[in-house]
N, C-alpha and C positions, 0 to 999 in steps of 0.2 A: 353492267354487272348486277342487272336487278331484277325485278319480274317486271318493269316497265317499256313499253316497245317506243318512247320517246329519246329524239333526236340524241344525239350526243356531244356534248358542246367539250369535254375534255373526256378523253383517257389514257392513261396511263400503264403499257403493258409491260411487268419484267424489267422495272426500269431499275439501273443500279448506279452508284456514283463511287468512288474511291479516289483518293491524295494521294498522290507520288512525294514520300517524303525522307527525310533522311536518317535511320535506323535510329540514331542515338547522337548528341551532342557530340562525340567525340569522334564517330564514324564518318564516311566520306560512301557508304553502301546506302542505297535507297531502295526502299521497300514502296509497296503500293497499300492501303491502307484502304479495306471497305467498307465505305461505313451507311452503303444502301444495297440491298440484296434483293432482287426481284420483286421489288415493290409496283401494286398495284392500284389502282382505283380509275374510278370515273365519275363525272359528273353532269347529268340530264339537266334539259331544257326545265327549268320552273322548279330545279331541286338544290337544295341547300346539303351538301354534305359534308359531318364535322371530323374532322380528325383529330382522335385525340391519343393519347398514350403518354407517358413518363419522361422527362428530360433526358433528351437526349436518341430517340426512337427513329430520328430523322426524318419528324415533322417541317421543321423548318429548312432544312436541308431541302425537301422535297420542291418547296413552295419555290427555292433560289434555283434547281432545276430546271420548273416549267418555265422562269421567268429568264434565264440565260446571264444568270448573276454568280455565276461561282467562280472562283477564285483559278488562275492559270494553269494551277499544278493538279485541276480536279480530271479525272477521266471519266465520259459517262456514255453506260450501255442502255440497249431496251428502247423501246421508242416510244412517243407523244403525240398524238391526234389531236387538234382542235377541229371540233363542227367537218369532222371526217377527214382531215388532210392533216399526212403525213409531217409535224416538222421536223423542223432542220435551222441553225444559227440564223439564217438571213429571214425566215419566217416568221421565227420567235423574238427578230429585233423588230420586228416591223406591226407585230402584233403587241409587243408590252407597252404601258402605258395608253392604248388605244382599242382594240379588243379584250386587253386583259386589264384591270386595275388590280393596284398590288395596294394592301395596306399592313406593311411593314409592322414585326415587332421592337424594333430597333425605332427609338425617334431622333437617330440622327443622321435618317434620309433626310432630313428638310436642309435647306441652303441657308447656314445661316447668315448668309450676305443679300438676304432677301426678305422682307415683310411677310408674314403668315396670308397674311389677304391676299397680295398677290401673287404669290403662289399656289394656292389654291383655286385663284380665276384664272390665270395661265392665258391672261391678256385684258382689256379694256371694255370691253362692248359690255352696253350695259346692262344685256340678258344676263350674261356672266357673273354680273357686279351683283344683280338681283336674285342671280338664284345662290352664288354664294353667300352673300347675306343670313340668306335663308335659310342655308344649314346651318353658320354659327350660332343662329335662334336657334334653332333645334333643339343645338347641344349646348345652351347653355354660355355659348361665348360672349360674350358683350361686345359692339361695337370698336370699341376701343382695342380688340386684340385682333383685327385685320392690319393694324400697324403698327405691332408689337416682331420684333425679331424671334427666331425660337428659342435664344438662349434668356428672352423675361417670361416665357411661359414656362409655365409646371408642366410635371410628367402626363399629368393630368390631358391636360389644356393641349400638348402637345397630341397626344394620342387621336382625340374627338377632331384636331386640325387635319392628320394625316386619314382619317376615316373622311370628312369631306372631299377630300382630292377625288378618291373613287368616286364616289357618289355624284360628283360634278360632272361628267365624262359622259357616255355612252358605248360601256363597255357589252361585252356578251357576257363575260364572266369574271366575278371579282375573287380576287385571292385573299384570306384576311387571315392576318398571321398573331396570333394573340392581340384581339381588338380593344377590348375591353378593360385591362388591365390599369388602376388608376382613377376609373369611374366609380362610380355611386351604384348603385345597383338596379336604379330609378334609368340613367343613362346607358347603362350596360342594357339592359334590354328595350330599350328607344330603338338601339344601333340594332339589334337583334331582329329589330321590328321593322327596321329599313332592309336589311338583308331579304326579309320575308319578301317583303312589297316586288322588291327589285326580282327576285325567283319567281315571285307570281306573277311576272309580266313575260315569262319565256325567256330569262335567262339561267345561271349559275350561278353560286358560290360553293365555295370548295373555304370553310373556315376551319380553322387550325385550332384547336385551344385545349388550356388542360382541365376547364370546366365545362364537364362533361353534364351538370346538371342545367344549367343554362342552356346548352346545345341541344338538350334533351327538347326541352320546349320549342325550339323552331326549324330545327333541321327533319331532313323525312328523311334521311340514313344516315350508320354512323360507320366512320372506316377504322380500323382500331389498329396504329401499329406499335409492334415490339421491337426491339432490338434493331434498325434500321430493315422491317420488312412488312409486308401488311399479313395480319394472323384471320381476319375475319371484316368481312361488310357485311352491316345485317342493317333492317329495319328499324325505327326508332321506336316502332309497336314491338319488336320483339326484345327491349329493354324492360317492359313492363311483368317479366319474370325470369328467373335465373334458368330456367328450363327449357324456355325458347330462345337461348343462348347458345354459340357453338362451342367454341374457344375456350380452354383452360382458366386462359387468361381476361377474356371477353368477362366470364362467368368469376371472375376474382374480385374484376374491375365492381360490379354490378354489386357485389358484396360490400366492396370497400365505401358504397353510397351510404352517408348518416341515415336514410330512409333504409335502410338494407341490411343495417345493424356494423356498420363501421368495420366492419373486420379485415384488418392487417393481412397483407400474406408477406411470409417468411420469404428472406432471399431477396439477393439483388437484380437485376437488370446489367447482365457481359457485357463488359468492355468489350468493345471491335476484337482487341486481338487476344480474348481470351473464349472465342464464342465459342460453342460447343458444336461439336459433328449434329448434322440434322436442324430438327427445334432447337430455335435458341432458346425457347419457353424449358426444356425438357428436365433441367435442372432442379425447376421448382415447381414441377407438374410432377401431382399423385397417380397422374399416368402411366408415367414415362416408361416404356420397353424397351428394348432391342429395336422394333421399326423406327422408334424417332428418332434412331441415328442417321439414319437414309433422310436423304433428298426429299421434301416433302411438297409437292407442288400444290398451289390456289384450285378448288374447284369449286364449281358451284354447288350447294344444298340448298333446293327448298330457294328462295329470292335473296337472297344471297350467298356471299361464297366463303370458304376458311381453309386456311392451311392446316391442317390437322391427320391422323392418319386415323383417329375413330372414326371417321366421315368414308361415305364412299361415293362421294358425287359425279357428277358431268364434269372435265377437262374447260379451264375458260381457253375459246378462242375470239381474242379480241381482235383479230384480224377478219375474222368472218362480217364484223361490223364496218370490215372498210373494203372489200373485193376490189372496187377500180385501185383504190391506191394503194390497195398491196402488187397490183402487178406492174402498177410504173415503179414501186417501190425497189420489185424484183431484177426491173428491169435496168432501170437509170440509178436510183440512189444506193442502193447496197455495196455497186461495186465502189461508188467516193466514199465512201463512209469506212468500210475495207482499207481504202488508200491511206484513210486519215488518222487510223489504230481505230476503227470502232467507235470514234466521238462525235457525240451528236453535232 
């Protein structure tokens, strides 16, 4: 979704998630609850792309998505390409933890009936022993916390622990789900700096986080979502002015930078079930008309793309980037997928 004609290690087309849950404490009616709306992105061979936007935008949502981690009662639409192939439940267990590393905002994926050390080497040999070592130096771990459980380390301590898992592996692409949080700032961009290394060798990260000026520094696009949907992917050069910005809200954000002059905007961020017809931006955009009540689809402008109806770009078709396996898609998996309500 960029001006780059390199591989595509993840994307993400119109992808949406919603809870089947029960109206109210007292009711026995279930309603479907959505709380991701045609959400889009991608991520190239050798690129770091950071996603950021406001609690609750369905960043992290997104990440439990590619990874096949949501909860029983979730329903999910739209579809998921890795390195051009279609997945689907048995692809995406087979891929996490091994093509995909995940570093969790949550630290309490770690086992805690297990030593941080070994967990982290995820066996014996003593390449393992030596290159995990190697990242506890890194970051600062000492010795002594390879045999420490997760519940004697700090929030801290735990975080740089769950950052080594990926880092040990030999993934295509890492997910990192607020990495930094708990670090120094000294370490915070250590990690940043591994991210970099790791893209510069022909793979991906797709990082999550709500510091956007950190991300500024090492990613080469930024995806920007609102209200569980993506508003705009732009360039990390085109954050360097509010005028080569597309987004209402892109163009808020960029203001709200201490460099930028700090400025607030009025209004909150809709609840799921109070969102507005159209833009959910539309509320608190000095925009707003009558067209942002309508439907407003992703297109591309310029090297990248926004939801927006001042724009009048190219239609994304993110299927043109996979032809073979959109036609076995058409052919063999559409009708199970059908079968199965729609769920990936």
């Amino acid at each position: 979704m960029s001006c780059t004609s390199k591989r595509h290690i993840l994307e993400i087309d119109e992808l949406s998630v919603s809870f089947l849950q029960y109206e109210s404490g007292k009711s026995s009616r279930q309603i479907e609850l959505p709380v991701i709306s045609k959400l889009s992105v991608s991520v190239h061979e050798g690129e770091i792309v950071a996603v950021v936007g406001s609690s609750g935008s369905g960043k992290s949502l997104l990440a439990h998505a590619i990874l096949g981690l949501l909860p029983y009662n979730a329903k999910v639409a739209g579809d998921m390409y890795f390195d051009g192939e279609l997945l689907d439940e048995k692809k995406i267990a087979a891929l996490r933890g091994n093509k995909i590393a995940f570093v969790p905002q949550s630290t309490t994926y770690l086992d805690p009936l297990m030593t941080v050390g070994a967990q982290v080497r995820g066996g014996k040999e003593e390449d393992k022993k030596k290159k995990q070592r190697g990242l506890f130096k890194r970051y600062g771990l000492k010795e002594e916390v390879d045999g420490k459980y997760p519940f004697e380390c700090s929030g801290g301590m735990t975080r740089r622990v769950l950052l080594t898992t990926a880092l040990m592996g030999d993934p295509e692409l890492i997910i990192a789900d607020e990495p930094t949080p708990g670090m120094d700032l000294a370490l915070a961009k250590k990690s940043m700096e591994d991210f970099r290394t790791f893209a510069d060798e022909g793979k991906g990260v797709l990082l999550i986080t709500h510091d956007i000026e950190l991300a500024l520094e090492v990613a080469d696009r930024i995806a920007v979502f609102y209200a569980g949907t993506t508003i705009e992917e732009a360039l990390v050069s085109d954050f360097g002015s509010e005028e080569t910005l597309r987004h209402p809200y892109t163009k808020a954000l960029w203001r709200a930078l201490p460099q930028n002059g700090f400025q607030p905007l009025p209004g909150i961020q809709p609840y799921v079930k109070d969102m507005p017809q159209g833009c959910p931006f539309g509320p608190r955009c000095s925009l707003y008309s009558e067209k942002c009540q309508k439907e407003i689809p992703i297109q591309r402008v310029g090297c990248g793309t926004v939801r927006c109806v001042q724009y009048a770009g190219e239609p994304l078709a993110v299927h043109s980037h996979h032809h073979h396996v959109r036609e076995i898609n058409d052919r063999e998996i559409l009708p199970k997928r059908r079968a199965a309500g729609g769920q990936l």
